[in-house]
Backbone as CSV, one residue per row, in Angstrom:
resi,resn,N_x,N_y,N_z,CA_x,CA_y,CA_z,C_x,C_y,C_z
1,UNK,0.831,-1.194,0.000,0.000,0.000,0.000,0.874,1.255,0.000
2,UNK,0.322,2.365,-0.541,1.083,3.424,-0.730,0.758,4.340,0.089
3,UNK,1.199,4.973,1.262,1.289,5.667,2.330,0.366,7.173,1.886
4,UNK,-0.576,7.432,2.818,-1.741,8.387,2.184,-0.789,9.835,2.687
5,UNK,0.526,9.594,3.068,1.078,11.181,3.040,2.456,11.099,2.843
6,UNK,3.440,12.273,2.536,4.961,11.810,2.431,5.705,11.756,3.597
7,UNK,6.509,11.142,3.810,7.309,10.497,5.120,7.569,11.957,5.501
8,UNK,7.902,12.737,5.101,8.250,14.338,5.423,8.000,14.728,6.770
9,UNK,6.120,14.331,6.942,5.618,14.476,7.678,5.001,13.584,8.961
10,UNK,5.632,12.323,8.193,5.407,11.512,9.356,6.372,11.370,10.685
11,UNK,7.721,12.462,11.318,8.257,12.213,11.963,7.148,13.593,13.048
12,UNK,6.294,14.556,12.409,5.890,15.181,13.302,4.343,14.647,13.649
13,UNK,3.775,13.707,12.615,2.721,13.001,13.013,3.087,11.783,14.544
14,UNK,4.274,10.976,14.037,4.667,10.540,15.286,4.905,10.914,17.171
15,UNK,5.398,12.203,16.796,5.810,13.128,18.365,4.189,13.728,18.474
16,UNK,3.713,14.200,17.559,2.413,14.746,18.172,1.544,13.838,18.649
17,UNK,1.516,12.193,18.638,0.540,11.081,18.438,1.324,10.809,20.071
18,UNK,2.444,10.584,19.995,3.449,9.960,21.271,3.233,10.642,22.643
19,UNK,3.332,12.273,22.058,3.729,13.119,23.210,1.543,13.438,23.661
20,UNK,1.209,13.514,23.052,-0.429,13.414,23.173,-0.863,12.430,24.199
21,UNK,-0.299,10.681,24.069,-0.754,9.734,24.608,0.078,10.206,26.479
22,UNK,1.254,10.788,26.135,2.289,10.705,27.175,1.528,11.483,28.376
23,UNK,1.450,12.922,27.572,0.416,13.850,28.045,-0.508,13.717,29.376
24,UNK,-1.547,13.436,28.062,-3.115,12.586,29.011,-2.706,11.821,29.900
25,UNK,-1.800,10.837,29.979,-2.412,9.583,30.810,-1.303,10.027,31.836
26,UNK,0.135,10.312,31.904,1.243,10.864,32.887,0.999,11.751,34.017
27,UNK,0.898,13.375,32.821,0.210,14.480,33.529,-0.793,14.696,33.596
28,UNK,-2.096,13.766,33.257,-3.334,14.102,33.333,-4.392,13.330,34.194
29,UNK,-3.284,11.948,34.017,-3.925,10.796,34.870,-5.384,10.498,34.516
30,UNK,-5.154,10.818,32.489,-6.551,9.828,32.080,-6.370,8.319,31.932
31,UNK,-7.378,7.506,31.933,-7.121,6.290,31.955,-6.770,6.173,30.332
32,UNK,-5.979,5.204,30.119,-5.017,5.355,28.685,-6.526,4.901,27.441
33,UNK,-6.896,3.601,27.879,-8.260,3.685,26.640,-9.083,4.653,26.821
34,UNK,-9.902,5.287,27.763,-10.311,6.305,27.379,-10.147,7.269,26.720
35,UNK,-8.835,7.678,26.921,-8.213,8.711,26.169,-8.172,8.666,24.605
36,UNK,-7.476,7.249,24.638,-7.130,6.974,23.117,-8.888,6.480,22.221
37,UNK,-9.651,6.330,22.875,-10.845,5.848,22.466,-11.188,7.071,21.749
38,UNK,-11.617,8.184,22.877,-11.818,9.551,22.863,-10.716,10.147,20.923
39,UNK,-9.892,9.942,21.170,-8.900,10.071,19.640,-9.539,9.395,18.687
40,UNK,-10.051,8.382,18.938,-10.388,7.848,17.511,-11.810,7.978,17.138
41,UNK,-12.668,8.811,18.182,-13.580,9.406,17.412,-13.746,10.694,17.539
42,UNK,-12.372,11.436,17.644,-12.368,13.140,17.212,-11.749,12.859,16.052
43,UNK,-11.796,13.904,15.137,-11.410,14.562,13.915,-9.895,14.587,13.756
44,UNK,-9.550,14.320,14.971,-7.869,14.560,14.830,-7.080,13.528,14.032
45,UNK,-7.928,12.010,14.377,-7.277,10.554,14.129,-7.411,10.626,12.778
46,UNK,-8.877,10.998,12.212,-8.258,11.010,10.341,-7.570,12.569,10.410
47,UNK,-6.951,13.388,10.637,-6.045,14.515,9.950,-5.123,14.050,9.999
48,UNK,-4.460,12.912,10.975,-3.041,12.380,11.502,-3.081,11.459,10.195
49,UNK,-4.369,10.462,9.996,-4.211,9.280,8.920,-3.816,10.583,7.553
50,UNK,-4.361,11.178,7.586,-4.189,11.857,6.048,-2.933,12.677,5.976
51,UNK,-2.232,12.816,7.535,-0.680,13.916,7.184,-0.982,15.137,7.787
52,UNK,-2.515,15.522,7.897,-2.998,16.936,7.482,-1.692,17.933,8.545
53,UNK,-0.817,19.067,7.458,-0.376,19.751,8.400,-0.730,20.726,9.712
54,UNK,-1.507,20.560,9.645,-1.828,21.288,10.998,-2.140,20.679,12.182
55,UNK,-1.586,19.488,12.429,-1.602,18.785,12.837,-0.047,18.247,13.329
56,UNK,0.555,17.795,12.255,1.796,17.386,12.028,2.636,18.320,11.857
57,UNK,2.742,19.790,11.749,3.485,20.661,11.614,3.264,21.660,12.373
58,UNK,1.489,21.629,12.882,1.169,22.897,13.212,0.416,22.664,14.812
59,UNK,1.073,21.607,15.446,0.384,21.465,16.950,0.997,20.531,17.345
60,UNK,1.392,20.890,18.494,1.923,20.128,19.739,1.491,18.927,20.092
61,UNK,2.109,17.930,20.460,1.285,16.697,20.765,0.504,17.480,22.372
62,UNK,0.822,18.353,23.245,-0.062,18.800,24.462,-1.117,19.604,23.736
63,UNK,-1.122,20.233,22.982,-2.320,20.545,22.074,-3.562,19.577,21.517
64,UNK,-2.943,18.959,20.984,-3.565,17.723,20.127,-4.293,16.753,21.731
65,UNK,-3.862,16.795,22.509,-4.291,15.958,23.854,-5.455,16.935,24.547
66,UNK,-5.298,18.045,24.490,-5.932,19.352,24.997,-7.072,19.089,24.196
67,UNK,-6.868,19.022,22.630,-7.909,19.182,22.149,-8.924,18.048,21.738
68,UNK,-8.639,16.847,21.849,-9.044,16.067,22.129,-9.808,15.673,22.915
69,UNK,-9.222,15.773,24.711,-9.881,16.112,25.573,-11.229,16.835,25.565
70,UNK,-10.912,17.625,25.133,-12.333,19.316,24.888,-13.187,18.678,24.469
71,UNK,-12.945,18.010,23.269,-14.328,17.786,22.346,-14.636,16.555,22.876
72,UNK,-13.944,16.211,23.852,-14.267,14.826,24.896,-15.237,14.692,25.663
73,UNK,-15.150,15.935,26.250,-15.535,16.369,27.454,-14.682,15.490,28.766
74,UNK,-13.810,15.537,28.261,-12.119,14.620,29.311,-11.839,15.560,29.940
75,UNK,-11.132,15.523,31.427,-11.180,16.082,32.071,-9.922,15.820,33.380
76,UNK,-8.807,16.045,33.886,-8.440,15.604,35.242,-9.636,15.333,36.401
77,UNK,-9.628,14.536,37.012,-10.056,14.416,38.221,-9.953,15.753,39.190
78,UNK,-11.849,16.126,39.705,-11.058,17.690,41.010,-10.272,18.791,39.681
79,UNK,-10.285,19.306,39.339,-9.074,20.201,38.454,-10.150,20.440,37.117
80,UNK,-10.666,21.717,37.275,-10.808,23.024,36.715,-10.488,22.279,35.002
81,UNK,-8.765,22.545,34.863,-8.421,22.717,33.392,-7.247,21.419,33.535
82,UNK,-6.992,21.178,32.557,-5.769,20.376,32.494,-4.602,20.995,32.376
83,UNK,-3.209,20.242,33.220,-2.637,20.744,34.002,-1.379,21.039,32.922
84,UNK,-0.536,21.723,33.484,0.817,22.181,32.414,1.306,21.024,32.537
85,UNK,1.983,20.847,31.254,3.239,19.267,31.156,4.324,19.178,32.148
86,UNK,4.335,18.162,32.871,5.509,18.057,33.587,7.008,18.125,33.041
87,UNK,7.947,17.917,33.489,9.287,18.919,33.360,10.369,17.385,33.200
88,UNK,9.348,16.160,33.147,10.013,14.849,32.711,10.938,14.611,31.263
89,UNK,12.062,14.160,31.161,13.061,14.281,30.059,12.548,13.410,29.613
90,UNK,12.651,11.986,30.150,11.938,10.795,29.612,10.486,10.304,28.895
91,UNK,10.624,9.298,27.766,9.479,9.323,27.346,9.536,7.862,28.072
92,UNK,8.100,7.230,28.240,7.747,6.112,28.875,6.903,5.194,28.010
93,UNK,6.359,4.317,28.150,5.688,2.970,26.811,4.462,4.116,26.214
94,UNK,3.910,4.792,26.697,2.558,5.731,26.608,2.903,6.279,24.968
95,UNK,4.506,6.994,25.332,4.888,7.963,24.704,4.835,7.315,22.867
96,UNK,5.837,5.788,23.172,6.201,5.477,22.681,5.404,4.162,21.481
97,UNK,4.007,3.934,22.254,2.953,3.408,21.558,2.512,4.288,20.715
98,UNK,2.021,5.729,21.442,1.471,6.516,20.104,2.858,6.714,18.946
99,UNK,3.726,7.358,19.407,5.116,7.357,18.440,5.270,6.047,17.556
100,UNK,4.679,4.666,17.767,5.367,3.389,17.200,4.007,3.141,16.531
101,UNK,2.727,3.748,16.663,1.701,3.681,16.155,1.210,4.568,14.539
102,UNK,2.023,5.408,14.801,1.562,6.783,13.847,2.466,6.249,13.090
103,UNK,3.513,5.824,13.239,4.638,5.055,12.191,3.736,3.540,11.586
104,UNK,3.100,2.783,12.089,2.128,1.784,11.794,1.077,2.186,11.015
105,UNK,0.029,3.182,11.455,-0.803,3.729,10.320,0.079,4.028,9.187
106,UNK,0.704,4.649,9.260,1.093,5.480,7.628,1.824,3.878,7.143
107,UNK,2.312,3.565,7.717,3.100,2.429,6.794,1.768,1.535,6.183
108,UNK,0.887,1.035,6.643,-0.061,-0.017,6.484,-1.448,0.490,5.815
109,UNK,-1.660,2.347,5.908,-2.705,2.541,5.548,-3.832,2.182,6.125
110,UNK,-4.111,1.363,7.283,-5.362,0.845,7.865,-5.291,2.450,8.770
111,UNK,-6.601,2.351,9.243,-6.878,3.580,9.893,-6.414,3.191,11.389
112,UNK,-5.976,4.191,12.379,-6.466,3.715,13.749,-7.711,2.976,14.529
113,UNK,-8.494,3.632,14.166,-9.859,2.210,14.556,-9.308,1.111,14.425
114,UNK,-9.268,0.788,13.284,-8.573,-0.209,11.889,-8.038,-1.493,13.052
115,UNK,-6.548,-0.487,13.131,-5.582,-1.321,13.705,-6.321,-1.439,15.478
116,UNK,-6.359,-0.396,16.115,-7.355,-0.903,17.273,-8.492,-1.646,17.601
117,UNK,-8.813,-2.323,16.640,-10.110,-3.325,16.655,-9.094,-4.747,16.448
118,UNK,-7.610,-4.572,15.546,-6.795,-6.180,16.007,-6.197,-5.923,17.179
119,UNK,-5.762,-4.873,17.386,-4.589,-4.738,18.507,-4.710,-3.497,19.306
120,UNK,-5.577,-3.589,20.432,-5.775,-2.906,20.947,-4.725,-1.864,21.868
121,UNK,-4.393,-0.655,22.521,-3.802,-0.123,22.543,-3.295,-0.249,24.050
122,UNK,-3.878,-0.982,24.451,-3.001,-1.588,25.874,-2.106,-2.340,25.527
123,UNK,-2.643,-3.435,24.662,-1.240,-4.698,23.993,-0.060,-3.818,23.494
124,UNK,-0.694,-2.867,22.681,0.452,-2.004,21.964,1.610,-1.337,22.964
125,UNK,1.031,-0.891,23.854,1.867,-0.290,25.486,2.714,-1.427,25.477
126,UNK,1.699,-2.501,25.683,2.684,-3.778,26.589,3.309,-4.656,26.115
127,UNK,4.063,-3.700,25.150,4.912,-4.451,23.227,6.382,-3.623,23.920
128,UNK,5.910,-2.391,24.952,7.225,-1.506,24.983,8.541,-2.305,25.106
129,UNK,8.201,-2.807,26.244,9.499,-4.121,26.208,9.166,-5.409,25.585
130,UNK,10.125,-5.546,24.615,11.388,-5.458,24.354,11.315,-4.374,22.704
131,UNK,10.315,-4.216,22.153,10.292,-3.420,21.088,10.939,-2.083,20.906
132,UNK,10.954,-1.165,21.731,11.112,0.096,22.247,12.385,0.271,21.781
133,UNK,13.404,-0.879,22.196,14.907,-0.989,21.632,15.469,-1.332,20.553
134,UNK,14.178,-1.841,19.575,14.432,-2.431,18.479,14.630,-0.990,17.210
135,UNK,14.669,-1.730,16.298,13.930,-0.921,15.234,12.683,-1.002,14.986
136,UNK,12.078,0.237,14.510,10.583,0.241,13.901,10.043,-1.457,13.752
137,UNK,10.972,-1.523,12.360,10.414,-2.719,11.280,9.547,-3.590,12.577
138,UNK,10.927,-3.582,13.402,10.204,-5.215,14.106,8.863,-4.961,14.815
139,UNK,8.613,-4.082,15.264,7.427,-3.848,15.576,5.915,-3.559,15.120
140,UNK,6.724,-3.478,13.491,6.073,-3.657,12.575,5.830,-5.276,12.468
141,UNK,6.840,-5.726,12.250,6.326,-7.057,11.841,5.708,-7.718,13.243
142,UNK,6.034,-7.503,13.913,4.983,-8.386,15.238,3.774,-7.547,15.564
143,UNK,3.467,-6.708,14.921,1.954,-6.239,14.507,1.395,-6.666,13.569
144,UNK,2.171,-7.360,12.554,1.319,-7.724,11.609,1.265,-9.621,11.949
145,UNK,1.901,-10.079,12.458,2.019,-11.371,13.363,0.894,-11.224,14.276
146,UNK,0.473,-10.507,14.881,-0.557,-10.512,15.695,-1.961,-10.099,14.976
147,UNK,-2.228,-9.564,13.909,-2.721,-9.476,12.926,-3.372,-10.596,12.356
148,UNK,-2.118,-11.332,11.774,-2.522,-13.189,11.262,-2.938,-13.544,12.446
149,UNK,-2.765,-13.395,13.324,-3.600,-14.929,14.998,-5.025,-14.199,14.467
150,UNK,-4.808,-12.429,14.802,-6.423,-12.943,15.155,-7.186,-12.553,13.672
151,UNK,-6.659,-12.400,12.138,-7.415,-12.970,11.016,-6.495,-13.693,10.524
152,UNK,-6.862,-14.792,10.952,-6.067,-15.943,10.238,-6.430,-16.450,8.153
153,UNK,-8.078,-15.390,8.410,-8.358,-15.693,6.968,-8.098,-14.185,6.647
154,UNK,-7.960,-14.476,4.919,-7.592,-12.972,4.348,-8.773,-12.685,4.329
155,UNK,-8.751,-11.387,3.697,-10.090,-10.160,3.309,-10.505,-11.032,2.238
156,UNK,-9.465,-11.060,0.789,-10.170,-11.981,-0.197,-11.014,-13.377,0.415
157,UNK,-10.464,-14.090,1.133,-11.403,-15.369,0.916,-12.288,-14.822,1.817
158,UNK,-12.425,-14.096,2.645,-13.635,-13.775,3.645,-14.870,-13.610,2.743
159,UNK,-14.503,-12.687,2.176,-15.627,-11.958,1.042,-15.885,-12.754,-0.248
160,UNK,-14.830,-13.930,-0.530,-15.096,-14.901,-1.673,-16.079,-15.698,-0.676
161,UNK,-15.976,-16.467,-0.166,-16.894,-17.261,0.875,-18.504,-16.472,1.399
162,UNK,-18.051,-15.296,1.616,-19.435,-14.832,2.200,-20.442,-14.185,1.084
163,UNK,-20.123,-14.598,-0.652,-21.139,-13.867,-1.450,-20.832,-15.514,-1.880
164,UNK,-20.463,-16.492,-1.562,-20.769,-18.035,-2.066,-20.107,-18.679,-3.214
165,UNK,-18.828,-17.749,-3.314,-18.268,-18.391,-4.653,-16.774,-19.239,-4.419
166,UNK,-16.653,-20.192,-5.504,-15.393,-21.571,-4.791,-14.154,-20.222,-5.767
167,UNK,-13.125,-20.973,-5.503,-12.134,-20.034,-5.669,-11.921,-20.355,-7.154
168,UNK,-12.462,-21.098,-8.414,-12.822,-21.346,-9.347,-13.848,-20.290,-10.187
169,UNK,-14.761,-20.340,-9.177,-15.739,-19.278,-9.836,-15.313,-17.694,-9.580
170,UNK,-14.520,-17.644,-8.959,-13.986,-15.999,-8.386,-13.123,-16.246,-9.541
171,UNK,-12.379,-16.481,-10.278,-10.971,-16.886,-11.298,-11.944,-16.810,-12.563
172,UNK,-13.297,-17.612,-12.864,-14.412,-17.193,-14.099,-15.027,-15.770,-13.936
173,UNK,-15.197,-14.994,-12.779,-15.804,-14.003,-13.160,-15.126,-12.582,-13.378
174,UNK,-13.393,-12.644,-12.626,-12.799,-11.652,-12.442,-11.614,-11.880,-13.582
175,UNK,-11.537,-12.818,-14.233,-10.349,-13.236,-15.288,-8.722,-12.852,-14.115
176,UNK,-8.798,-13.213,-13.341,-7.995,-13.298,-12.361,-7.248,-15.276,-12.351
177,UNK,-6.283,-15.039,-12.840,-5.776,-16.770,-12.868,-6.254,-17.733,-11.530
178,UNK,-6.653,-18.711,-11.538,-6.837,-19.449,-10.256,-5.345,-19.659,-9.098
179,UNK,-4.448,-19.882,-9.773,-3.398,-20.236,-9.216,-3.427,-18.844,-7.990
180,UNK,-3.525,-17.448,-8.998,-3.242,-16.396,-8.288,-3.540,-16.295,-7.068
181,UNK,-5.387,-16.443,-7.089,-6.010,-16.658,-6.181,-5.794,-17.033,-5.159
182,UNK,-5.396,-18.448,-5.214,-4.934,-19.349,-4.407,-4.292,-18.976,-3.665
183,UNK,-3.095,-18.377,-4.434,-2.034,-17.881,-3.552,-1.809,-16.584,-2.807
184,UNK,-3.043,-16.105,-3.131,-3.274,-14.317,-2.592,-3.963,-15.071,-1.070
185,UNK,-5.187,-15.774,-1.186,-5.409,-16.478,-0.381,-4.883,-17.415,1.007
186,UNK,-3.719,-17.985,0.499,-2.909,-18.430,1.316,-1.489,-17.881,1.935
187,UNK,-1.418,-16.603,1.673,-1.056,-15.907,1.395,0.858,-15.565,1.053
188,UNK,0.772,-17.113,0.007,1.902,-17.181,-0.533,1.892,-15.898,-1.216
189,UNK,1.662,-15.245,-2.371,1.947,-14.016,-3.140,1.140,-12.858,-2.071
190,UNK,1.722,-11.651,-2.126,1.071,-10.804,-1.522,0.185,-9.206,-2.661
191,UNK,-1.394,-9.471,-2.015,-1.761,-9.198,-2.976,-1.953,-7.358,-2.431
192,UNK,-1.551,-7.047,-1.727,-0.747,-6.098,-1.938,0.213,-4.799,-3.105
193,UNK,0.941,-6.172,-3.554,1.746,-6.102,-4.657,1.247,-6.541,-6.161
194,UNK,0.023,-6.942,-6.196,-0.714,-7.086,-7.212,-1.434,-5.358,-7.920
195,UNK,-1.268,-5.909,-9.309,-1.759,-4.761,-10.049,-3.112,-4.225,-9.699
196,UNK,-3.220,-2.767,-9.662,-4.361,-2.018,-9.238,-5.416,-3.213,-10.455
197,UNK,-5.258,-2.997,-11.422,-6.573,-3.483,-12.449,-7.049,-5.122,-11.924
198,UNK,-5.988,-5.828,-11.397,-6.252,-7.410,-10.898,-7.126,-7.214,-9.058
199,UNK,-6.632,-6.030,-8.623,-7.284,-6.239,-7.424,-8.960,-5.605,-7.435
200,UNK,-9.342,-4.638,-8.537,-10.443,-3.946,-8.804,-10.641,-5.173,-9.917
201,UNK,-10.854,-5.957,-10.433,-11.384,-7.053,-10.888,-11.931,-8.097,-10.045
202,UNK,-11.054,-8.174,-8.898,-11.457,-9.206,-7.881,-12.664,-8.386,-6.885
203,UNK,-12.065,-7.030,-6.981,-13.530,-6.730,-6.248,-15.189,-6.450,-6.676
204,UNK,-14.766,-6.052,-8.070,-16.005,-6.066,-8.889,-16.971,-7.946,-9.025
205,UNK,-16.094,-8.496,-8.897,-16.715,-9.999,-9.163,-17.381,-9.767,-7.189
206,UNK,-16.839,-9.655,-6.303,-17.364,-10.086,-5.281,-18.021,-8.906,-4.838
207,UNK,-18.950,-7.935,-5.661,-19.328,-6.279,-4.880,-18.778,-6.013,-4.102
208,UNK,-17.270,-5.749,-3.954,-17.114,-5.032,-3.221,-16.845,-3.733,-3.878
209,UNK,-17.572,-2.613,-3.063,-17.442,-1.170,-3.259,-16.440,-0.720,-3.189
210,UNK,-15.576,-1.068,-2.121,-13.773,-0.262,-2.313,-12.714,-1.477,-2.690
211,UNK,-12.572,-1.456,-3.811,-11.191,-2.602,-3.765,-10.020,-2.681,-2.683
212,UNK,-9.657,-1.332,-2.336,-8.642,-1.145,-0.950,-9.119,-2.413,-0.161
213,UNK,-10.190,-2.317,0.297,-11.025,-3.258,1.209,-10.128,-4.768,1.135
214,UNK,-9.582,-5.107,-0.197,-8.952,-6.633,0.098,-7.683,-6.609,0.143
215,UNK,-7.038,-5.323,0.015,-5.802,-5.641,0.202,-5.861,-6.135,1.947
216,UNK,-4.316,-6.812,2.277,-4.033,-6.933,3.382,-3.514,-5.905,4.202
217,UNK,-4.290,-5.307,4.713,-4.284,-4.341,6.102,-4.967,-5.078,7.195
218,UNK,-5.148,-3.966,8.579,-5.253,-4.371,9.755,-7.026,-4.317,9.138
219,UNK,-7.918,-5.389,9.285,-9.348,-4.911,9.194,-10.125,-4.572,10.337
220,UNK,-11.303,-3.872,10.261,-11.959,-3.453,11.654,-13.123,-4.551,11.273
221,UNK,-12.862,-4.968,13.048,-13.901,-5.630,13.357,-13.712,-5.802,14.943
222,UNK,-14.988,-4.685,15.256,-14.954,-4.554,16.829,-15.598,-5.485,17.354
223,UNK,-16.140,-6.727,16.711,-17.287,-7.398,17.610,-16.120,-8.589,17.886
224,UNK,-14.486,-8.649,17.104,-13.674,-9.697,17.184,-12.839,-9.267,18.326
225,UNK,-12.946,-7.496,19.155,-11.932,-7.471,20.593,-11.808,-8.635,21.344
């Protein structure tokens, strides 16, 4: 998948996503899903998915937490307003989930919901050790390892199976080779890396409305927490 903004901006989408989570839950003493729940249904979580600069260039991750909060109606415990940032050098797993997260959206294209309906954002915290020391990648790849446990089937066969067709008849209606199939399916070839016109063929045979929909990303499905 091709990243919905240029890396340019993904090192200030990261600190504003990191220092936001660090924020709230450190100096604010919100409980961490609330908070982050609260994010993914303000306006902020798609400007971050899309890059939008004002966001990534143009606000503070204590901003972005502030404002979040607001349209929350989030609040410290006892306390008026939320409190100035503490004077801590260190970032802690909080910091470093949203920071290792905002690097996960843009790489994968799934939205935050997305990825929080496989991997919820406590697991993601409690990845800090030993990940934290790694590089990115790996934390990449043991997100997408945790990904396969809990959809062990792809998007394609989900949606080949649930409109009733054998992987024969998906190969007659989309002129998509069977072998391909197969192997997008099992997920020897990654269909991913398949041509835009072969993956909008496969979705036109099974209605699906967005072809994106089968590539392999994180899928939402909150009833699978």
């Amino acid at each position: 998948m091709t990243p919905a903004y240029d890396e340019v901006y993904l090192a200030g989408a990261r600190q504003a996503l990191g220092r936001a989570l660090d924020y709230a839950t450190c100096d604010c003493g919100m409980e961490l899903n609330t908070f982050y729940q609260a994010f993914l249904a303000s306006r902020y979580a798609g400007m971050l998915e899309r890059g939008d600069f004002r966001v990534t260039a143009g606000m503070s991750g204590i901003e972005l937490a502030r404002r979040i909060a607001a349209e929350a109606g989030l609040k410290t415990s006892g306390a008026a307003a939320l409190p100035d940032p503490s004077e801590r050098t260190g970032r802690g797993a909080e910091y470093w989930a949203g920071w290792a997260l905002a690097w996960y959206q843009w790489k994968t294209t799934a939205t935050f919901a997305e990825i929080d309906g496989v991997v919820p954002i406590e697991r993601v915290v409690g990845l800090y050790s030993p990940y934290h020391e790694m590089d990115i990648t790996a934390f990449g790849a043991k997100m997408d390892a945790l990904h396969r446990e809990a959809r062990p089937e792809t998007e394609l066969k989900r949606r080949r199976r649930m409109v009733g067709l054998t992987q024969k008849n998906l190969s007659e209606r989309s002129g998509v080779p069977l072998r391909s199939i197969q192997q997008y399916e099992q997920r020897q070839k990654d269909i991913n890396k398949a041509s835009f016109d072969t993956v909008v063929a496969l979705a036109v045979a099974l209605y699906c409305p967005n072809p994106l929909q089968l590539m392999e990303r994180v899928p939402a499905a909150p009833d699978q927490r």
